[in-house]
C-alpha positions as CSV (number, residue, x, y, z in Angstrom):
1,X,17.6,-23.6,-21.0
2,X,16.8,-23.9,-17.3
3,X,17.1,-27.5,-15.8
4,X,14.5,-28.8,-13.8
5,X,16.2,-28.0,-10.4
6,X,16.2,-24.0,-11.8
7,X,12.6,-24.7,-12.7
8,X,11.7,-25.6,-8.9
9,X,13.2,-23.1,-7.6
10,X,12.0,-20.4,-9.5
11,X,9.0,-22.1,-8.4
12,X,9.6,-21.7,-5.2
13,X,10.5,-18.3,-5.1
14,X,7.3,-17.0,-6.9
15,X,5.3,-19.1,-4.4
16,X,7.4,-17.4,-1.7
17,X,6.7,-13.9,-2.9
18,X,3.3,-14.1,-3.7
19,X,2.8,-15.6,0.2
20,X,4.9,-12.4,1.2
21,X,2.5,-10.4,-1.0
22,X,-0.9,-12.1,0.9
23,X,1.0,-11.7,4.0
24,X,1.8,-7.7,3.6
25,X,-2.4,-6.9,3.1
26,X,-3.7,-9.8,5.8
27,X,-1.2,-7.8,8.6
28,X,-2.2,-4.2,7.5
29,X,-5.8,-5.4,7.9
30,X,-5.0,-6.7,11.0
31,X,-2.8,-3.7,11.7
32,X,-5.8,-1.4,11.3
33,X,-8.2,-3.9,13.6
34,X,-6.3,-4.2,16.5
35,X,-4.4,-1.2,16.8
36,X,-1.1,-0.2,16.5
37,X,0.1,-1.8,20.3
38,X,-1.3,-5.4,19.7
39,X,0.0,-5.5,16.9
40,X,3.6,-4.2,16.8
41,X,3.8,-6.8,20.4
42,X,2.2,-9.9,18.7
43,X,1.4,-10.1,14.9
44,X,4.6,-8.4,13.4
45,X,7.2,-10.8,14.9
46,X,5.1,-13.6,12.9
47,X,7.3,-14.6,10.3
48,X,5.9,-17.0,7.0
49,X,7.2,-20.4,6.7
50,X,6.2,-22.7,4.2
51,X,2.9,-23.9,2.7
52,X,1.6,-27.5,1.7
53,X,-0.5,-27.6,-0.7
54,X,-1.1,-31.4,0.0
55,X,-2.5,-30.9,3.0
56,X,-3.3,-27.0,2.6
57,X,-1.2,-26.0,5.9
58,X,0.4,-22.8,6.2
59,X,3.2,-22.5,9.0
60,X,3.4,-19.5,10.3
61,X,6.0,-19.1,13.5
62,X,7.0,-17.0,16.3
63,X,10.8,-16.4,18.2
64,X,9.2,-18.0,21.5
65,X,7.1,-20.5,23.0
66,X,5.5,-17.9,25.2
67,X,4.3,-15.6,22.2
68,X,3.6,-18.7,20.0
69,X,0.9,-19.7,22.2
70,X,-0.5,-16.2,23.2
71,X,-1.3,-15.7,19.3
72,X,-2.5,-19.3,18.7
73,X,-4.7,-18.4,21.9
74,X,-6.2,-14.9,20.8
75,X,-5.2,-14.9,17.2
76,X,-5.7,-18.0,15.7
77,X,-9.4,-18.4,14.0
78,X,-8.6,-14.9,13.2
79,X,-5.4,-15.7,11.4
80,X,-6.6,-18.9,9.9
81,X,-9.8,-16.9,8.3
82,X,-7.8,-14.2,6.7
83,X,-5.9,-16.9,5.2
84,X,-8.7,-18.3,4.1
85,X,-9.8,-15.2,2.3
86,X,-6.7,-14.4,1.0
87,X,-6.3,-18.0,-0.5
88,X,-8.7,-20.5,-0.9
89,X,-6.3,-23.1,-1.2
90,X,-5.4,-22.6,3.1
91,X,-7.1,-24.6,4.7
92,X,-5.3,-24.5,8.1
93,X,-3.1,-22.8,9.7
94,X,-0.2,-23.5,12.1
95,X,1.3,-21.4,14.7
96,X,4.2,-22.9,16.2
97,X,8.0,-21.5,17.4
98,X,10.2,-21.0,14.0
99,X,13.0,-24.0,14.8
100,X,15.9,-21.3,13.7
101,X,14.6,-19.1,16.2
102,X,13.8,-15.4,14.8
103,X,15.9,-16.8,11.6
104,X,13.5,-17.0,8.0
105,X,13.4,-19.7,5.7
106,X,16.0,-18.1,3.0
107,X,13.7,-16.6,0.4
108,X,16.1,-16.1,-3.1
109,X,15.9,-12.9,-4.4
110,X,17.4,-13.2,-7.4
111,X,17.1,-13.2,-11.5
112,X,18.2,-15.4,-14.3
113,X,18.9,-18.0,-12.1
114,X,21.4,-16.4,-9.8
115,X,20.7,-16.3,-6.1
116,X,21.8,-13.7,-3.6
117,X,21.4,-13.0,0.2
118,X,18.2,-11.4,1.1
119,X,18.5,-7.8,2.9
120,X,17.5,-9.7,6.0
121,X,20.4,-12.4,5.9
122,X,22.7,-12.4,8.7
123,X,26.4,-12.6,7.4
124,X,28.3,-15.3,7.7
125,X,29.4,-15.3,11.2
126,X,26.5,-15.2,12.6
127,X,26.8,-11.3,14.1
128,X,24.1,-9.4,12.0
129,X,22.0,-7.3,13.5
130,X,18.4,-6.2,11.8
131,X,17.2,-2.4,13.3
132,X,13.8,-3.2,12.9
133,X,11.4,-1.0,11.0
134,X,7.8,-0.5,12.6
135,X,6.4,0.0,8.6
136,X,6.6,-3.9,8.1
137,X,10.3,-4.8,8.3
138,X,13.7,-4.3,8.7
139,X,17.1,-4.2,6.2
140,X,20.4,-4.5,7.5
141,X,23.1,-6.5,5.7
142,X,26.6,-7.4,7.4
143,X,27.2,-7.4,11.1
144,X,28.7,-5.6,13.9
145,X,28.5,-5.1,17.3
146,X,26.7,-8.3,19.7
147,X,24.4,-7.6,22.0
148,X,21.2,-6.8,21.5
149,X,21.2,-3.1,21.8
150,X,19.9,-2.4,18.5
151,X,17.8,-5.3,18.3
152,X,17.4,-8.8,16.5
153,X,14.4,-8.1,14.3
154,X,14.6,-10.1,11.3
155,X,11.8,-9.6,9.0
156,X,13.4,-8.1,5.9
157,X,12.6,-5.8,2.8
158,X,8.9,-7.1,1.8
159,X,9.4,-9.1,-2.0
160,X,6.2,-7.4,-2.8
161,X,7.3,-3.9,-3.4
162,X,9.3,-3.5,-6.0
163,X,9.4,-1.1,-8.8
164,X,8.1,-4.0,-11.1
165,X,4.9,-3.9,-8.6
166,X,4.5,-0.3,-8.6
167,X,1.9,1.3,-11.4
168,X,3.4,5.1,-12.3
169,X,0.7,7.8,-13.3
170,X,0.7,11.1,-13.0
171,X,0.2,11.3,-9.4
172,X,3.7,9.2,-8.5
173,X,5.8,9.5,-11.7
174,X,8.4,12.3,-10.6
175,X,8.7,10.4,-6.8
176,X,9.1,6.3,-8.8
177,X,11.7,8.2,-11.1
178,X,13.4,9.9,-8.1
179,X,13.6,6.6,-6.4
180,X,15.3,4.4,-9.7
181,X,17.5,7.0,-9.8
182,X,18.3,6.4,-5.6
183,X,19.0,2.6,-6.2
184,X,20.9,3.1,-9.4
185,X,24.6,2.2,-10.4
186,X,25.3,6.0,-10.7
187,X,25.9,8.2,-8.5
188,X,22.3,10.3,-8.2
189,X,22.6,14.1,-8.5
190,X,20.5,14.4,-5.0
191,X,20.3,13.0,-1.8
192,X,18.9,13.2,0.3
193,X,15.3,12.4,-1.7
194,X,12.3,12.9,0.5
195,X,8.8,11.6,-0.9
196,X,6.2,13.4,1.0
197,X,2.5,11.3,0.3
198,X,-0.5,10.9,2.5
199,X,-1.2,7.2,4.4
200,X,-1.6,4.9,1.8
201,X,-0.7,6.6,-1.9
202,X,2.5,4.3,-2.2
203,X,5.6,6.2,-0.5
204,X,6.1,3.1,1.6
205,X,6.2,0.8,-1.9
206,X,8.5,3.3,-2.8
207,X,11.1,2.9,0.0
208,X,10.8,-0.6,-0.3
209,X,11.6,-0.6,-3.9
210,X,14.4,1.5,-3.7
211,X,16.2,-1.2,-1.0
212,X,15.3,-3.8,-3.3
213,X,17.0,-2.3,-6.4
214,X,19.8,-0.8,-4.3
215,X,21.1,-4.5,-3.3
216,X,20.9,-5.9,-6.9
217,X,22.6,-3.1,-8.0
218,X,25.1,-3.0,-4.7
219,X,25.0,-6.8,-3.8
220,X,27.7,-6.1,-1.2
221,X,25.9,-2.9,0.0
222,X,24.4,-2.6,3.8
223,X,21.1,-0.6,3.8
224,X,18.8,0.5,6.8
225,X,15.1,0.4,6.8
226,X,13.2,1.4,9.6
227,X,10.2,4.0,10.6
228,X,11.4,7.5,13.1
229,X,9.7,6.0,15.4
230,X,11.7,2.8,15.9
231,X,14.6,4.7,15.0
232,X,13.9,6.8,18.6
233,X,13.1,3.6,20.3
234,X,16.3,2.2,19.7
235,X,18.3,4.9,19.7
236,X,16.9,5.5,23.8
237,X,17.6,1.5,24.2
238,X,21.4,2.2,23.4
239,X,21.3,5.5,25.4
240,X,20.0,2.9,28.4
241,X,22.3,0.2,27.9
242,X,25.3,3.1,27.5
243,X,25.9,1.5,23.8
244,X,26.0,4.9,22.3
245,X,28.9,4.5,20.2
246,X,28.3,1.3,19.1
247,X,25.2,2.3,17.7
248,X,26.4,5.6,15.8
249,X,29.5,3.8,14.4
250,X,26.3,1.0,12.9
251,X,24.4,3.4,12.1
252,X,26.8,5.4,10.3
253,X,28.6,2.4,8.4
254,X,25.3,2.0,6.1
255,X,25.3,2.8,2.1
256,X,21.8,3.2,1.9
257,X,19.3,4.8,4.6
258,X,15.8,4.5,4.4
259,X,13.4,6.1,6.9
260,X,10.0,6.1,7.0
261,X,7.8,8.1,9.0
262,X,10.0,10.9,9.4
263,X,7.1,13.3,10.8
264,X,7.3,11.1,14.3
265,X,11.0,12.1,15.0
266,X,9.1,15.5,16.6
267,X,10.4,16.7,19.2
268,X,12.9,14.1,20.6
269,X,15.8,16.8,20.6
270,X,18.4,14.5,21.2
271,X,17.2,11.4,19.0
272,X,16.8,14.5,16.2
273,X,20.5,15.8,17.2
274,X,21.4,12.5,16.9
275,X,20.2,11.9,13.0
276,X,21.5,15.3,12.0
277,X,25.0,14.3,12.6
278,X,24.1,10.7,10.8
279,X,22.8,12.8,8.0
280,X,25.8,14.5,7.9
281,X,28.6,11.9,8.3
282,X,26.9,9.7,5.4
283,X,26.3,12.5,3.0
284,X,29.8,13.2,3.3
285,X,30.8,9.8,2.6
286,X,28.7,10.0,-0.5
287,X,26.1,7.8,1.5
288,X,22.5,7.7,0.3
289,X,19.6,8.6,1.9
290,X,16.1,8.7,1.7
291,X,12.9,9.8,4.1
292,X,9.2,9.5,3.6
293,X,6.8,11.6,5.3
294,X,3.2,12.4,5.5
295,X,4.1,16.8,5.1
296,X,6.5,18.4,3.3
297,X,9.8,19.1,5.5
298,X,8.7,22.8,6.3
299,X,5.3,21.8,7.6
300,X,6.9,19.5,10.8
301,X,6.2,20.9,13.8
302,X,8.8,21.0,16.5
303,X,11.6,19.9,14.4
304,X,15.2,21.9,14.7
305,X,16.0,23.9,11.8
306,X,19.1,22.6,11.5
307,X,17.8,18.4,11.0
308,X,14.8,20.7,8.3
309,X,17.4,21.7,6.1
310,X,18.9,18.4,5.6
311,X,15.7,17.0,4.9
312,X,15.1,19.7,2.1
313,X,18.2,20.1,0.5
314,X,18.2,17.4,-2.0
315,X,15.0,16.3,-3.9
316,X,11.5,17.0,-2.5
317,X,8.8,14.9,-4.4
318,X,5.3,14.8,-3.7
319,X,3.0,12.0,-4.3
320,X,-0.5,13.4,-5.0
321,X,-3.7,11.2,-4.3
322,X,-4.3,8.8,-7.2
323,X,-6.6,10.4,-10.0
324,X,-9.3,7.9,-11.4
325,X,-6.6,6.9,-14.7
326,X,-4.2,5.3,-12.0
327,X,-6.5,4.3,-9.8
328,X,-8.2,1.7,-12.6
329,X,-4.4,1.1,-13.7
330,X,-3.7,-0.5,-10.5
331,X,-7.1,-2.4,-9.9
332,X,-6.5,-3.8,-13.6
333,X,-2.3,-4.9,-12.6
334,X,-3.5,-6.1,-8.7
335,X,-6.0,-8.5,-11.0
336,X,-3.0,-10.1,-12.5
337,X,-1.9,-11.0,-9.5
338,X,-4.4,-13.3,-8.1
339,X,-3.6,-17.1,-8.8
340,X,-7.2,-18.0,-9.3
341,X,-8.3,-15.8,-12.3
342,X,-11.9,-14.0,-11.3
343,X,-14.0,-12.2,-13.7
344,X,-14.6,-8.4,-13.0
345,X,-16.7,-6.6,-15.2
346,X,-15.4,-3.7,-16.4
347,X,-18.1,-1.7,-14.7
348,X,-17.3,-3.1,-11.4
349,X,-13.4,-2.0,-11.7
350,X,-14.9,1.5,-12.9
351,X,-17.2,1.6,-9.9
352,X,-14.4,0.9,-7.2
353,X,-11.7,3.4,-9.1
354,X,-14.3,6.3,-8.9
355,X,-16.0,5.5,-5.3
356,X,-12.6,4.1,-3.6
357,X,-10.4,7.7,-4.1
358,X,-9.0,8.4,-0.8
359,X,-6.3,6.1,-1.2
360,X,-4.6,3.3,-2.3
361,X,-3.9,1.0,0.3
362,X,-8.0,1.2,0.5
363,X,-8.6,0.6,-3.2
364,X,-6.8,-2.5,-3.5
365,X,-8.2,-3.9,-0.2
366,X,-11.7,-3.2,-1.7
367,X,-10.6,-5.2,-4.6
368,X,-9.2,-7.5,-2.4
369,X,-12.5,-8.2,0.0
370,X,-14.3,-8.6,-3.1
371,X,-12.6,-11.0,-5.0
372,X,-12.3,-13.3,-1.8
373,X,-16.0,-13.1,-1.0
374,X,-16.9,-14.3,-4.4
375,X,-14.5,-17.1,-4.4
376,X,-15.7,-18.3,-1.1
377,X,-19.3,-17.8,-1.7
378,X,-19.0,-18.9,-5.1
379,X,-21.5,-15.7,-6.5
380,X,-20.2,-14.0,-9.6
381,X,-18.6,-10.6,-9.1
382,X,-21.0,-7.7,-10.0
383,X,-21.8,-3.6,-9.3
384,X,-24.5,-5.5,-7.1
385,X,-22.0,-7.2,-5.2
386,X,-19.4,-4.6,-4.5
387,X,-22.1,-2.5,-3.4
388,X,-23.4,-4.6,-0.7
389,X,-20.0,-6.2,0.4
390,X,-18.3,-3.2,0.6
391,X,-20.7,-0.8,2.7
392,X,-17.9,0.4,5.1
393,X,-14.8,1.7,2.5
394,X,-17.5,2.7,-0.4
395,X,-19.3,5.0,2.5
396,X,-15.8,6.8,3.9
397,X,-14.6,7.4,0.5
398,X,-18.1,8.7,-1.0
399,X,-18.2,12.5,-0.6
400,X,-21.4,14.1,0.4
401,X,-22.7,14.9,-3.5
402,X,-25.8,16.0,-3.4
403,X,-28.4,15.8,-6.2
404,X,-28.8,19.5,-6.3
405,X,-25.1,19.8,-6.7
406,X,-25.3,17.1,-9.4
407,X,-28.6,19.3,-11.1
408,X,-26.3,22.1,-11.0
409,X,-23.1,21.0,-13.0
410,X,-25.1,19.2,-15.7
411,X,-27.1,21.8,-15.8
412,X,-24.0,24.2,-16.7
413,X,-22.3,21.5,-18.4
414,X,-25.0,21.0,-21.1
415,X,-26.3,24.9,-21.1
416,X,-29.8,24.6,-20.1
417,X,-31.8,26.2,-17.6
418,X,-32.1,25.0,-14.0
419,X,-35.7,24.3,-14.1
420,X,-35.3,22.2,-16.9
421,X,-34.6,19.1,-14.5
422,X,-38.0,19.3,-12.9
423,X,-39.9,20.3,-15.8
424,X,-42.3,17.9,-17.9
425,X,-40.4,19.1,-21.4
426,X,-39.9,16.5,-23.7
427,X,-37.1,18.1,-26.2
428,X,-34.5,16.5,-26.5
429,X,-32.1,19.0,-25.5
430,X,-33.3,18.8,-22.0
431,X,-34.2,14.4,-21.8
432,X,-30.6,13.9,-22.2
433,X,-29.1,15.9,-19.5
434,X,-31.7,14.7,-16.9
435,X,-31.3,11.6,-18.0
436,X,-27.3,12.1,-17.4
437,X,-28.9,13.8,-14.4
438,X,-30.7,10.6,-13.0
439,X,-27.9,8.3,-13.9
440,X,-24.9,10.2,-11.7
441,X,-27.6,11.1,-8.8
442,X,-27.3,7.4,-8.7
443,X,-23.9,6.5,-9.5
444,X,-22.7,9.2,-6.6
445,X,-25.7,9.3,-3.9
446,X,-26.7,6.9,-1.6
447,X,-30.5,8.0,-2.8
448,X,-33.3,5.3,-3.7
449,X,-34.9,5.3,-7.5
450,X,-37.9,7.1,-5.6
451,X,-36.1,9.2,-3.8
452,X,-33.9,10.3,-7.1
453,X,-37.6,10.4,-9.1
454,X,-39.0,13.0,-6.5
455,X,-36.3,15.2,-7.4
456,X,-36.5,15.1,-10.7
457,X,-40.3,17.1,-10.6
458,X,-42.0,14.3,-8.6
459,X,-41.1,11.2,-11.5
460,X,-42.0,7.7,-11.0
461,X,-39.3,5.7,-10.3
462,X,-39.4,3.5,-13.1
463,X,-38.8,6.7,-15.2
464,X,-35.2,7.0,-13.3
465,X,-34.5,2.8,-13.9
466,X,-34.7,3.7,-17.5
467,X,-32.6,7.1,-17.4
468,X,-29.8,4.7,-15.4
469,X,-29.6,1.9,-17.8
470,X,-30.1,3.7,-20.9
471,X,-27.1,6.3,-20.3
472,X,-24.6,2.8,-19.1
473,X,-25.9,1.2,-22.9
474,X,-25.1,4.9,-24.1
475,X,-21.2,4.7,-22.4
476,X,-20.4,1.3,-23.8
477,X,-21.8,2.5,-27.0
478,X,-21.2,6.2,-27.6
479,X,-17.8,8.2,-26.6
480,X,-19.4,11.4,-26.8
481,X,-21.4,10.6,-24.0
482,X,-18.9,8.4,-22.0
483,X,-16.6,11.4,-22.4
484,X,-19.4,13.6,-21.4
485,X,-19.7,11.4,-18.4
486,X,-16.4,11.0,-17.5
487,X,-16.1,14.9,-17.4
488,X,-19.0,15.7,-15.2
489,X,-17.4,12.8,-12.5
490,X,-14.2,14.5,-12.6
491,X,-16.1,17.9,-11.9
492,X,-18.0,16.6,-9.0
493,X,-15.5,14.9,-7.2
494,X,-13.0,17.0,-7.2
């Protein structure tokens, strides 16, 4: 049985990782407001302290006085209402200079009760140096060379994503399994593996994961984590600073690479020279290696052929977009997660899984915004809600469906004639599908109940209130006609 001091600290380290988890979706949303400049110079240095729930005070600190203040100046009521949002239980927020300077609170990684370093822990004599990752952090484990060439980031490996976090569908199951198999014990039959996914379908989780399960399988192991992008930046800093070979005998002393982003190494012929012979030198070693890109390896542009062929010669897995199974499987896991249980009608999480489809990182934000508004305000979550609080993401996901499209597929669907929508027939054969008609003219248009009636042969629109509720009693009710449903959405989304 656990003592009481185990107790604490697992204590601890869940309220540490569920911080880190509030932490990763406050700085993408602030990532995606101020741009990618601001907030590379001032928001990703910030680095989570700890969080009193006495006094409801969340410390969050920055490697100098100079950029301490800047944020607290230009940063903080946006800060502090994020936090708010995100947890209703901060009530302030304090920006201050982290006393360690650029060092973080150790946050314990481990299961069962054992501890370990975290990917971002600086060995023992004080000489580690982090590469840091532009994706939202950096890995390096062990030291060598002083000097800053390389940089001192220290943000590690986000506790977030991990495997355990991930939700596997069809979309992702090949790339997750391709990824244990990465950070396994044995030896995998491939590297390098290359997960290829648009922005925000979960190839980032991935890498993440992979470091994760790497070090509790490896404890002793040294990974890199880092986007191309940084990778070029410091790779011309040591070019600068005439540090070359210190930096390729770093680089090249890792166990487990991990590069995001791969598509911005275009065109930097040297920095691209520069990872093919890395490549090489660690695939020699039996080194693994893994890169995530938005395209397939044959589709980057201004990349040598040489540095292509690497990238394709192991595993290539795609990550499709998330079809409408996966995308309820993770609103219904991300619910879990929320330390203040909030009721969501089952209609609501089917709403935001059909309408929310471009991607992930979107879906769960939606869920996100939701949930927080209706804490704060204190209104119950409904379809009523999410409609009206979440104007922006439902209109860039909804695709332009139009009524006659949606006349058209039931129409085929159910085998009846076109005119049969307009018409004042009573049979029914033909009620039913205008009915079904009404209802997804609703569900997927931006249309009014009048607007829907006039299309429907000039009906009132009290006849198109009735059509809508009777065919959501009908879903809850019959499976025939949720199936029949479910069918046509798939149809008309696609």
């Amino acid at each position: 049985m656990k003592g009481k001091s185990d107790m604490a600290r697992d204590a601890e380290d869940k309220e540490a990782l569920d911080l880190a988890a509030d932490w990763a979706d406050i700085s993408q949303g602030l990532r995606k407001d101020l741009g990618q400049q601001l907030y590379a110079q001032w928001i990703r240095p910030i680095q989570l302290g700890r969080f009193c729930k006495e006094t409801g005070t969340l410390d969050l600190f920055l490697p100098t006085e100079f950029s301490a203040n800047w944020v607290s100046d230009r940063f903080a009521d946006r800060l502090s209402l994020a936090w708010k949002i995100a947890r209703s239980e901060v009530r302030h927020v304090r920006i201050s200079v982290h006393p360690g300077r650029r060092q973080l609170p150790e946050l314990r990684l481990g299961q069962g009760g054992s501890t370990r370093r975290p990917a971002n822990d600086p060995a023992a004599d004080g000489r580690a140096i982090g590469l840091t990752g532009a994706g939202g952090g950096t890995a390096a484990v062990d030291g060598g060379m002083a000097g800053d060439a390389l940089g001192m980031g220290s943000i590690g490996l986000d506790p977030s994503l991990t495997f355990t976090s991930f939700v596997t569908g069809a979309a992702n199951v090949l790339a997750c399994n391709a990824a244990q198999r990465m950070a396994a014990v044995e030896t995998p039959q491939f590297s390098p593996l290359y997960l290829k996914a648009a922005t925000g379908q979960g190839k980032t989780h991935l890498l993440h994961a992979i470091g994760h399960a790497f070090l509790a399988n490896h404890p002793r192991a040294r990974i890199f984590y880092c986007s191309a992008e940084r990778f070029m930046v410091e790779f011309v800093q040591a070019l600068r600073q005439n540090q070359m070979i210190e930096f390729k005998a770093r680089l090249r002393g890792f166990d487990l690479l991990l590069v995001d982003d791969i598509q911005f190494i275009i065109g930097k012929a040297s920095a691209q020279e520069e990872l093919l012979y890395t490549i090489d030198a660690l695939l020699a070693e039996g080194k693994r290696l893994v890169f995530a890109a938005d395209r397939a390896p044959q589709a980057l542009d201004g990349v040598e052929q040489r540095l292509l062929s690497r990238l394709s010669m192991g595993l290539v897995a795609d990550i499709v977009p998330a079809d409408i199974e996966l995308r309820r499987s993770i609103l219904e896991h991300r619910l879990q997660r929320f330390s203040s249980p909030t009721e969501v009608p089952g209609d609501v999480i089917e709403f935001l899984a059909r309408t929310i489809n471009r991607n992930v990182r979107e879906l769960v934000g939606g869920l996100n915004k939701l949930i927080a508004y209706a804490q704060l305000t204190g209104q119950a979550v409904s379809l009523s809600l999410a409609e009206e609080q979440l104007t922006d993401i439902l209109s860039a996901n909804r695709k332009r469906i139009t009524i006659d499209e949606i006349q058209r597929t039931v129409c085929q669907f159910y085998r009846v004639d076109r005119t049969e929508m307009a018409s004042k027939r009573r049979a029914r054969a033909v009620v039913r599908p205008r009915q079904v008609a009404m209802y997804l003219a609703k569900v997927l248009t931006p249309r009014s109940y009048p607007e829907i009636g006039r299309k429907f042969g000039g009906r009132d629109h009290s006849t198109v209130i009735h059509a809508v509720r009777l065919i959501e009693d009908l879903r809850t009710r019959d499976a025939d006609m949720d199936g029949d449903v479910r069918s046509l959405l798939r149809q008309l989304e696609s």
